[in-house]
C-alpha positions, 0 to 999 in steps of 0.5 A, a space after each residue: 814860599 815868598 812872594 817873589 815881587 816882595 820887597 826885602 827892605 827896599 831891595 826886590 830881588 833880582 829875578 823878581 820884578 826886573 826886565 831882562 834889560 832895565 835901566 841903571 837906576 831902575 837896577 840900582 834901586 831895586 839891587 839897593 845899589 847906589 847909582 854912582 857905583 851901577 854907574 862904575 860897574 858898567 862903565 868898567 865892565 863888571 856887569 853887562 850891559 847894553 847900548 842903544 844909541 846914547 843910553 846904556 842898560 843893564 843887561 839883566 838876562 846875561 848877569 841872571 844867566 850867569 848868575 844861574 850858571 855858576 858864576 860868582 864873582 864879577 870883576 872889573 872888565 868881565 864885560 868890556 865893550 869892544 
């Protein structure tokens, strides 16, 4: 069995060593994503995400959930801020 906090190259997998909300460079770096484009997917809706005040996190727990049942693609506006 894998060590689930292994890193595969310089991507831990997402399950792994990741809170259910995490900042947009924290899950850049541990997705091997570049920031500018977390940056994008957030601010288009395309993965979730949550705001406190001014700062803006990646809702880890709803994108793992959806992932989890069954969801595979995520497109621009799947999570649109109301």
């Amino acid at each position: 069995m894998t060590n689930p906090n292994s890193k595969q190259g310089n991507v831990v997998a997402l399950g792994a060593a990741i809170e259910n909300l995490t900042s947009i460079v924290t899950f850049a770096s541990a997705s091997g994503i570049p920031v500018e484009e977390v940056v994008e997917w957030v601010e288009n809706g395309t993965i979730p995400s949550a705001r406190f005040a001014d700062f803006i996190m990646v809702d880890v727990g709803k994108l793992r959930a959806d992932l989890l049942s069954g969801k595979k693609e995520f497109k621009e506006g799947d999570y649109d801020h109301d």
